[in-house]
PDB file of N, CA, C and O in Angstrom:
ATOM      1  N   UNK A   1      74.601  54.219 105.819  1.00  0.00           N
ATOM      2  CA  UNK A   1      75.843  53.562 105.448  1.00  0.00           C
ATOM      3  C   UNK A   1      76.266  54.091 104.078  1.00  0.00           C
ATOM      4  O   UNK A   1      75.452  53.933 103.169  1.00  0.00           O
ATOM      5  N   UNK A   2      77.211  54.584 103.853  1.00  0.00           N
ATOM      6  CA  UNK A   2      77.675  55.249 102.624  1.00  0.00           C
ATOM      7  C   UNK A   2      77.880  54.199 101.751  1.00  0.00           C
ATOM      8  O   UNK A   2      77.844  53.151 102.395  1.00  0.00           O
ATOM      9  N   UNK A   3      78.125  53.958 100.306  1.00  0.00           N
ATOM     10  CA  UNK A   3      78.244  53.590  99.432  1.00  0.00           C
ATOM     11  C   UNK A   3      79.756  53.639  98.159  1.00  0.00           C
ATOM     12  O   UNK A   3      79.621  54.282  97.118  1.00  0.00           O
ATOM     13  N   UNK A   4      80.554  53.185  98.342  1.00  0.00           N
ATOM     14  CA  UNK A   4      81.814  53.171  97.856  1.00  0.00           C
ATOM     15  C   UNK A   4      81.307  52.956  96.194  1.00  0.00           C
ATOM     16  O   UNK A   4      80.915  51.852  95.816  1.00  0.00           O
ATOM     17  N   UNK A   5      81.372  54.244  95.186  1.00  0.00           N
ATOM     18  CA  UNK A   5      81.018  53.985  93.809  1.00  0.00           C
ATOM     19  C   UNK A   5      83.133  53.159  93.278  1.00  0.00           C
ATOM     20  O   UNK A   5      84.156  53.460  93.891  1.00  0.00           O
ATOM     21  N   UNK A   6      83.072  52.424  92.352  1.00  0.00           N
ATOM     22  CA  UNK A   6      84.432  52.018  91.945  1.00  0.00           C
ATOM     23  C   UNK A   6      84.459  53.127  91.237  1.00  0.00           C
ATOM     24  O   UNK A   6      83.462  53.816  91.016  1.00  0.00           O
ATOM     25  N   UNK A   7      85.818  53.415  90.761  1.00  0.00           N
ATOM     26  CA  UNK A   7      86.475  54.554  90.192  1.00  0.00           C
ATOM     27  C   UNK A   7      86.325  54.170  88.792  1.00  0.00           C
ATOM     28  O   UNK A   7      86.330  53.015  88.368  1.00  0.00           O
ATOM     29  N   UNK A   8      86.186  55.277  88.090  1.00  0.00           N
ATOM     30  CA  UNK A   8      86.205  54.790  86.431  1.00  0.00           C
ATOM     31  C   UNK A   8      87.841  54.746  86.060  1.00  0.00           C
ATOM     32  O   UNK A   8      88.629  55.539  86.576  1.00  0.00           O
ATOM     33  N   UNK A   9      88.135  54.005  85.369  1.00  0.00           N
ATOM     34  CA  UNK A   9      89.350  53.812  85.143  1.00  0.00           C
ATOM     35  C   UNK A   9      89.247  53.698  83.273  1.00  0.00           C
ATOM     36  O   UNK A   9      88.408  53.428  82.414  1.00  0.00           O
ATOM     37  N   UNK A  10      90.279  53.984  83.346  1.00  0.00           N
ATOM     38  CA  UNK A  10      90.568  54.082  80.866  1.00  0.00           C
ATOM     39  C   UNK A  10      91.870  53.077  81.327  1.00  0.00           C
ATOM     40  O   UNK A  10      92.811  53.541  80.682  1.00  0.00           O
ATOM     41  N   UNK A  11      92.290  52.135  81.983  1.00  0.00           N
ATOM     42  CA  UNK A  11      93.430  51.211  81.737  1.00  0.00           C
ATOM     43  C   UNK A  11      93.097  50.138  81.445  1.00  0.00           C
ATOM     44  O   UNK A  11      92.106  50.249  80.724  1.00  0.00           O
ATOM     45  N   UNK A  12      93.388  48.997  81.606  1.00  0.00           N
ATOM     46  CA  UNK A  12      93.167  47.550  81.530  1.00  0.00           C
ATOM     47  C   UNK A  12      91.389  47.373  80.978  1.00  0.00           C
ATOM     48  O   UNK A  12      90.472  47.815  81.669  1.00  0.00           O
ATOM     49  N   UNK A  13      91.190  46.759  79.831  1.00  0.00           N
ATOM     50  CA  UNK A  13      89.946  46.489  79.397  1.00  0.00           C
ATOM     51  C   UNK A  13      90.035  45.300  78.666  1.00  0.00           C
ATOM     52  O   UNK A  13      90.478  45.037  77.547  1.00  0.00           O
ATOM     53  N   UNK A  14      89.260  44.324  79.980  1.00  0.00           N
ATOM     54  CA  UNK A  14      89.050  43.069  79.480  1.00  0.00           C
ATOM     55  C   UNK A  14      87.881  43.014  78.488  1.00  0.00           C
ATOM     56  O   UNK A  14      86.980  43.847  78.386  1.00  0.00           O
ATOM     57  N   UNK A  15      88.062  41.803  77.720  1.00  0.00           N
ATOM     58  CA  UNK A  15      86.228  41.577  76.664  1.00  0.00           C
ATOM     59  C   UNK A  15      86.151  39.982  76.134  1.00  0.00           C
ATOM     60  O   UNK A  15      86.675  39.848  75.028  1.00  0.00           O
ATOM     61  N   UNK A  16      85.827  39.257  76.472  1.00  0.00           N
ATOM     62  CA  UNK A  16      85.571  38.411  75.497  1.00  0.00           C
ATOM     63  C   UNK A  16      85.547  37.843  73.976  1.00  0.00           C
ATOM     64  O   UNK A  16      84.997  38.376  73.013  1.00  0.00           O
ATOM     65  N   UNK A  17      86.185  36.787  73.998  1.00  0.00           N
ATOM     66  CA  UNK A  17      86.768  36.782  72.575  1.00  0.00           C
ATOM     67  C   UNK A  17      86.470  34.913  72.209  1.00  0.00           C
ATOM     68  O   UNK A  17      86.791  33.950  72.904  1.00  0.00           O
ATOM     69  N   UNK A  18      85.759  34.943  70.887  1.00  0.00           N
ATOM     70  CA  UNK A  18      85.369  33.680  70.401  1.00  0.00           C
ATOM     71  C   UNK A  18      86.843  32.811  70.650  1.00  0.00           C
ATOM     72  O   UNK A  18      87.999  33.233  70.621  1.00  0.00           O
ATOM     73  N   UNK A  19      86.328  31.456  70.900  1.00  0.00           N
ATOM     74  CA  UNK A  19      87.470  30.797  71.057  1.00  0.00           C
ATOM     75  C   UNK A  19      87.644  29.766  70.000  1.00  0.00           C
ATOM     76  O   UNK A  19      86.701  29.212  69.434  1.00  0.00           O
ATOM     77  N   UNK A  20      89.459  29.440  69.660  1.00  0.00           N
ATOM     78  CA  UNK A  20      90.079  28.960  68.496  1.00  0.00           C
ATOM     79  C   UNK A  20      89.904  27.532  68.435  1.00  0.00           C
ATOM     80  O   UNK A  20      90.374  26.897  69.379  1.00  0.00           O
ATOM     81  N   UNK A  21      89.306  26.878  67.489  1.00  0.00           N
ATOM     82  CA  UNK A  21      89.581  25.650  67.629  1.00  0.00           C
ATOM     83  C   UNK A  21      89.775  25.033  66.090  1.00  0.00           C
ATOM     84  O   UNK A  21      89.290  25.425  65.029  1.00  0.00           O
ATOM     85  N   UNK A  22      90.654  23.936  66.372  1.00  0.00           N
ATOM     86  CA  UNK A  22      91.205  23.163  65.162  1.00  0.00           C
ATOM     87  C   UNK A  22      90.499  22.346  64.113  1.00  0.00           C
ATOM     88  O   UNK A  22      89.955  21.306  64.485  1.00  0.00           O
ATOM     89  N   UNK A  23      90.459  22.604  63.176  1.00  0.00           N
ATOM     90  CA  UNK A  23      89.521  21.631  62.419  1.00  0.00           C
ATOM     91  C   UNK A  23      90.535  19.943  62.333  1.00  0.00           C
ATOM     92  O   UNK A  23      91.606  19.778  61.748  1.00  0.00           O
ATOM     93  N   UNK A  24      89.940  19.173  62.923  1.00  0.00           N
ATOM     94  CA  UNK A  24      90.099  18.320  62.899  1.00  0.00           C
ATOM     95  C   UNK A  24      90.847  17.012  61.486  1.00  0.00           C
ATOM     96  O   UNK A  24      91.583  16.030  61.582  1.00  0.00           O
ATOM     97  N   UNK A  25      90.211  17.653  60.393  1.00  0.00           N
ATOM     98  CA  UNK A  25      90.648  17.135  59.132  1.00  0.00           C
ATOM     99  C   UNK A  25      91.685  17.488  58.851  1.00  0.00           C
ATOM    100  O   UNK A  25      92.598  16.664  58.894  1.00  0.00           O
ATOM    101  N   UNK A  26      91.951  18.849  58.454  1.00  0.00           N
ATOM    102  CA  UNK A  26      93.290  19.576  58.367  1.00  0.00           C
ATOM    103  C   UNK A  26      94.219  19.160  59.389  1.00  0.00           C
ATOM    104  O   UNK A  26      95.334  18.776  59.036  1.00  0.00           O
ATOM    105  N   UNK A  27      93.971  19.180  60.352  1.00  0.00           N
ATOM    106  CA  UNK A  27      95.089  19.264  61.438  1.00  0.00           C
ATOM    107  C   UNK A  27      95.242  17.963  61.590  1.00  0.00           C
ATOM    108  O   UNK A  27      96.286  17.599  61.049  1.00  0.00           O
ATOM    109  N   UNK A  28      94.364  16.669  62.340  1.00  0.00           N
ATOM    110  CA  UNK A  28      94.933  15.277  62.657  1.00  0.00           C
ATOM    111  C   UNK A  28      95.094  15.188  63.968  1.00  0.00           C
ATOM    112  O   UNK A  28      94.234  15.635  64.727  1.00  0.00           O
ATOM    113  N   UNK A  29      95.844  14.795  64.269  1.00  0.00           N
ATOM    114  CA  UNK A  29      96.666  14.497  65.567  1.00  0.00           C
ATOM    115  C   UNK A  29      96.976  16.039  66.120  1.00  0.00           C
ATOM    116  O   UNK A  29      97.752  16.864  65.638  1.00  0.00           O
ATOM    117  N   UNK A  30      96.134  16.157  67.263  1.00  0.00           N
ATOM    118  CA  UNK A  30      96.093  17.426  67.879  1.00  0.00           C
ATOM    119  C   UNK A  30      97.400  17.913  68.293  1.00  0.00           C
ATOM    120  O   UNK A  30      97.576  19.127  68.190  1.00  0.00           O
ATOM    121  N   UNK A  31      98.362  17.184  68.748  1.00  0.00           N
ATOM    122  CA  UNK A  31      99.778  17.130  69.283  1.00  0.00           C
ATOM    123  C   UNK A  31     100.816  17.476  68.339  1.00  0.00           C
ATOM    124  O   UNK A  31     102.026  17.545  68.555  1.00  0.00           O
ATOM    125  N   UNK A  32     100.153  17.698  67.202  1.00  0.00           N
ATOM    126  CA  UNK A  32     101.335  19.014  66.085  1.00  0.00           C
ATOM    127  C   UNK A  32     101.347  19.821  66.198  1.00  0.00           C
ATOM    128  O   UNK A  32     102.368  20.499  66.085  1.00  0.00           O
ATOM    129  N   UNK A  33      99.756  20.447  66.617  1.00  0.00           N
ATOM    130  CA  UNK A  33      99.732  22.154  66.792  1.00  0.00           C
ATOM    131  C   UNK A  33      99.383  22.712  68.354  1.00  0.00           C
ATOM    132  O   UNK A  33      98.884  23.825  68.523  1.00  0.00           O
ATOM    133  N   UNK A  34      99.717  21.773  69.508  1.00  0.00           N
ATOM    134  CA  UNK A  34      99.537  22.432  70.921  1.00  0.00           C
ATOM    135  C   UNK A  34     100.805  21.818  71.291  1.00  0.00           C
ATOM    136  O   UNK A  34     101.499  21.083  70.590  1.00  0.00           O
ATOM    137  N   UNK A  35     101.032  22.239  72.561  1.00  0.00           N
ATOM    138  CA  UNK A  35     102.177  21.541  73.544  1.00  0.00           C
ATOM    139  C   UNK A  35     101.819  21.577  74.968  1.00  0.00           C
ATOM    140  O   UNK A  35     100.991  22.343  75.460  1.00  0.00           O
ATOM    141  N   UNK A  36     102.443  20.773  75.536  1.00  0.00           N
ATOM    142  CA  UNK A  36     101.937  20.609  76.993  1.00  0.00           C
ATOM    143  C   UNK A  36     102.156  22.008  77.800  1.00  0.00           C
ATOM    144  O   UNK A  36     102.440  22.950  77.060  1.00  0.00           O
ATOM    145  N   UNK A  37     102.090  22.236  78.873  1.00  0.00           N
ATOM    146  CA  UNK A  37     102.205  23.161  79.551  1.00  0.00           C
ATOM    147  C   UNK A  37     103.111  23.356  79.842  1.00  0.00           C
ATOM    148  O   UNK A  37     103.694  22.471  80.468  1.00  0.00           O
ATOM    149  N   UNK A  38     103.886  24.782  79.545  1.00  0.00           N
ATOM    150  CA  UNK A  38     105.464  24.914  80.179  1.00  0.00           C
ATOM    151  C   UNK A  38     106.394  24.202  81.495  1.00  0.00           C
ATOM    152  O   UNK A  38     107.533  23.760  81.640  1.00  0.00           O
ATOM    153  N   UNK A  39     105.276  24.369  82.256  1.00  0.00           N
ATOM    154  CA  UNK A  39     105.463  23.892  83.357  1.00  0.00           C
ATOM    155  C   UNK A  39     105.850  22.598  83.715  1.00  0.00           C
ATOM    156  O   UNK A  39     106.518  22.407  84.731  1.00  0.00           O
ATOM    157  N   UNK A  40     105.371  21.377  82.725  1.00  0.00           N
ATOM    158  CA  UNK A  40     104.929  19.899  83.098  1.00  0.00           C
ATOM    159  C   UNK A  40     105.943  19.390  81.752  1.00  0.00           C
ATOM    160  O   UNK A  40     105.741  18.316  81.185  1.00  0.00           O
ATOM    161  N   UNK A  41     107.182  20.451  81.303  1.00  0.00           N
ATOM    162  CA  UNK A  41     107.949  19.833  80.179  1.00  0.00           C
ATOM    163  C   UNK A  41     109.520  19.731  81.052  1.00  0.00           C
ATOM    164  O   UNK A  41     109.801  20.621  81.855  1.00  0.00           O
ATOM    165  N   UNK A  42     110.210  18.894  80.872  1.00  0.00           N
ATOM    166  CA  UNK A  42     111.437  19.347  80.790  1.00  0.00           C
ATOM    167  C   UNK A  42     112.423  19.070  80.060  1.00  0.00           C
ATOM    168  O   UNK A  42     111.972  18.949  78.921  1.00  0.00           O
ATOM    169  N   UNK A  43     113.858  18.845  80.059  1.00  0.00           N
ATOM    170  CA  UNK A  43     114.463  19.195  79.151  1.00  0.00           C
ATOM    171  C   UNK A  43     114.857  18.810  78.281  1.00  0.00           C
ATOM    172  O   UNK A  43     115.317  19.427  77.320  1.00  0.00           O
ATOM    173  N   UNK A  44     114.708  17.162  78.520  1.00  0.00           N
ATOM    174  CA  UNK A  44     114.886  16.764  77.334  1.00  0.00           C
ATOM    175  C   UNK A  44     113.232  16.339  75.969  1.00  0.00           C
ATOM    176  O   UNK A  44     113.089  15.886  74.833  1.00  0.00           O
ATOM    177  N   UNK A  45     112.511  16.785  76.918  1.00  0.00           N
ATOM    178  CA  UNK A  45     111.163  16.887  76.179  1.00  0.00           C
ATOM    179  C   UNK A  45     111.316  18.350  75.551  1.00  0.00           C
ATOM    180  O   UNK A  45     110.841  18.528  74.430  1.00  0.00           O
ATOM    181  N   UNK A  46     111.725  19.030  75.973  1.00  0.00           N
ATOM    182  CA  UNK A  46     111.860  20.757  75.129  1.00  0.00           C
ATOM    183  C   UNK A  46     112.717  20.158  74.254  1.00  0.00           C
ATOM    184  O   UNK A  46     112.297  19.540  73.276  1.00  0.00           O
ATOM    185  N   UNK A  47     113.623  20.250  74.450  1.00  0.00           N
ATOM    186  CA  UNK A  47     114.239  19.959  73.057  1.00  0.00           C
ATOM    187  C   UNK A  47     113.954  19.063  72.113  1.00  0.00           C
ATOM    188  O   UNK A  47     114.353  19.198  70.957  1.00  0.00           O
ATOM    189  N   UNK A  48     112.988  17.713  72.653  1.00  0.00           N
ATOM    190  CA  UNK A  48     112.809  16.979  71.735  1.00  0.00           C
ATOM    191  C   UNK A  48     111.369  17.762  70.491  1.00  0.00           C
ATOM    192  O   UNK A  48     111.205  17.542  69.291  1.00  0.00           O
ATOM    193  N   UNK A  49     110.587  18.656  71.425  1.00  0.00           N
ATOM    194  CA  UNK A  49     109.654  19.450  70.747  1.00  0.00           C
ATOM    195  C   UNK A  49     110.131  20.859  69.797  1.00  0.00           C
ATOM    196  O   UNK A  49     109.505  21.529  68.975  1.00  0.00           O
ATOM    197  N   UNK A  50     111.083  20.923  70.157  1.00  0.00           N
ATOM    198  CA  UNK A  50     111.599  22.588  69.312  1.00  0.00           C
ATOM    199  C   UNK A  50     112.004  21.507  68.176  1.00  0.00           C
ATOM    200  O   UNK A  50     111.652  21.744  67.021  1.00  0.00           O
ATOM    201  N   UNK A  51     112.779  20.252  68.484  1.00  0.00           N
ATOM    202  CA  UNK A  51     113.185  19.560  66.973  1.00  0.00           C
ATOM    203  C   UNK A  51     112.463  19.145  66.080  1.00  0.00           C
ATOM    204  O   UNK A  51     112.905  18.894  64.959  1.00  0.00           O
ATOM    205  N   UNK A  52     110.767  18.944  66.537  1.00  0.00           N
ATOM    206  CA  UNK A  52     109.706  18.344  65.714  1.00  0.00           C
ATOM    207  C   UNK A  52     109.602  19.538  65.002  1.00  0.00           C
ATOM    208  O   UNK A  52     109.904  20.358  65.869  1.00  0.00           O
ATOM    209  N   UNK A  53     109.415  20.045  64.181  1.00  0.00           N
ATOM    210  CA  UNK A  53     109.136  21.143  63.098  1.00  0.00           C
ATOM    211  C   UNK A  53     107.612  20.418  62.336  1.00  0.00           C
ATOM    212  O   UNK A  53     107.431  20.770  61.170  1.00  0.00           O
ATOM    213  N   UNK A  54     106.872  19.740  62.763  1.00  0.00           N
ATOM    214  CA  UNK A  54     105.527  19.716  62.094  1.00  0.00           C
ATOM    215  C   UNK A  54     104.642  20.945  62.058  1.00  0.00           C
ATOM    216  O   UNK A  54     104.268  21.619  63.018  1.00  0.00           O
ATOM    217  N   UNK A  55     104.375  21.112  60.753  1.00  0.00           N
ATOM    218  CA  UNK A  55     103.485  22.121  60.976  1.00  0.00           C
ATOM    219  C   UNK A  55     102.162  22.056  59.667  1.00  0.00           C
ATOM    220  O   UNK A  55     102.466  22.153  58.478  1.00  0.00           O
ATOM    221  N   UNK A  56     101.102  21.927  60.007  1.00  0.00           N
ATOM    222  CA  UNK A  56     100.206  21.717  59.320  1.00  0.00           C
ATOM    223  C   UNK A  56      99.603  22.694  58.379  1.00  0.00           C
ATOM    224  O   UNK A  56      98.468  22.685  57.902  1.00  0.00           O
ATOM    225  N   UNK A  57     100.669  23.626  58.183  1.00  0.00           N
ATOM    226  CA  UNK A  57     100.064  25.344  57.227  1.00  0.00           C
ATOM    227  C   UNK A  57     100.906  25.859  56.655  1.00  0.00           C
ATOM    228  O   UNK A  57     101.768  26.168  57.477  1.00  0.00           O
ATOM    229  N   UNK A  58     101.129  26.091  55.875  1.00  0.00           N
ATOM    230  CA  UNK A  58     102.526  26.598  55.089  1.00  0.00           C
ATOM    231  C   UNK A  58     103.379  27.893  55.945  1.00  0.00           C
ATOM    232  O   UNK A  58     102.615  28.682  56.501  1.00  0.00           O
ATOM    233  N   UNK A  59     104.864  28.179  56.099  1.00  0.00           N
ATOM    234  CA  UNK A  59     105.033  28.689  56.730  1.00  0.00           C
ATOM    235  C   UNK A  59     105.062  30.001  56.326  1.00  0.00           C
ATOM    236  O   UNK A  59     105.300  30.892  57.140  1.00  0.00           O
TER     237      UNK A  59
END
């Protein structure tokens, strides 16, 4: 039974990457610096979030 080797490819190179998380003191209330999922907003929740301008870091 022959053996199919995968092709070497130089495109797309995934890797693993430490993941971000908020320090809790600084930040507070997690809901300044995430937003719900594009998907599960609508429109008058978008706009009510583009108007919140909180931001916990100088700009």
């Amino acid at each position: 039974m022959p053996t199919h080797a995968l092709p070497h490819s130089t495109g797309l190179q995934l890797r693993p990457f430490q993941a971000m998380r908020y320090d809790p003191v600084q930040v507070g209330d997690l809901s300044h610096v995430v937003c719900p999922p594009y998907d599960d907003i609508g429109p008058v929740r978008a706009r009510s979030l583009r108007a919140t301008r909180i931001r916990p870091w100088p700009p």
